[in-house]
C-alpha positions, 0 to 999 in steps of 0.5 A, a space after each residue: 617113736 612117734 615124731 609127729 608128736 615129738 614135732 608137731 607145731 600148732 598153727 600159730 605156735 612160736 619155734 626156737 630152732 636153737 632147741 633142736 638138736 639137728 644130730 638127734 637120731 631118735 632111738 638109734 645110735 647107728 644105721 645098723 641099728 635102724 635097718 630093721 625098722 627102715 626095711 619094715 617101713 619101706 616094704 609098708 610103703 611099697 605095699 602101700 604105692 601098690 594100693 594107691 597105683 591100683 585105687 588109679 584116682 589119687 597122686 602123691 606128692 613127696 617134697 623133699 625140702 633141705 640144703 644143697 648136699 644133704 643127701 636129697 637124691 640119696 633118700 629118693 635113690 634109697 626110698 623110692 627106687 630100692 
C-alpha cells in the first residue's frame, strides 16, 4: 500500500484528525504478518545508507515526532541499530 497517497494532504487543504483511525494498520492484522515486508524494507534501507555513506556529500535527517512512550526509541532501536 502506498500511504503517501493514503495521507498526503495538499498545502492549504483542511484536515479532520477525527477521520482518522489512529489503530489503522494497513494491510496487516499482526506484526507477523507484516515482518516479510518490514525485513524487505529494512535490508533496502541499509542498502540504501550503504549508497548515501559511500556518495560522502549528502546527511539524513530522520525526525521522529510522537508523544511521550509511543515507542520512539523502540523504532530507532529496531530500525536503525538492527
Amino acid at each position: 500500500m502506498d500511504y503517501r497517497k493514503q495521507f498526503f494532504v495538499s498545502p492549504g487543504e483542511k484536515v479532520s484528525l477525527a477521520s482518522i483511525d489512529p489503530s489503522q494498520t494497513g494491510e496487516h492484522v499482526s506484526s507477523e504478518t507484516a515482518l516479510p515486508e518490514i525485513q524487505k524494507n529494512i535490508a533496502r534501507m541499509d542498502e540504501l545508507q550503504g549508497l548515501l555513506y559511500a556518495d560522502g556529500k549528502q546527511s539524513l535527517l530522520i525526525v521522529l515526532q510522537a508523544l511521550d512512550a509511543a515507542g520512539k526509541d523502540g523504532v530507532i532501536r529496531h530500525v536503525l541499530l538492527h
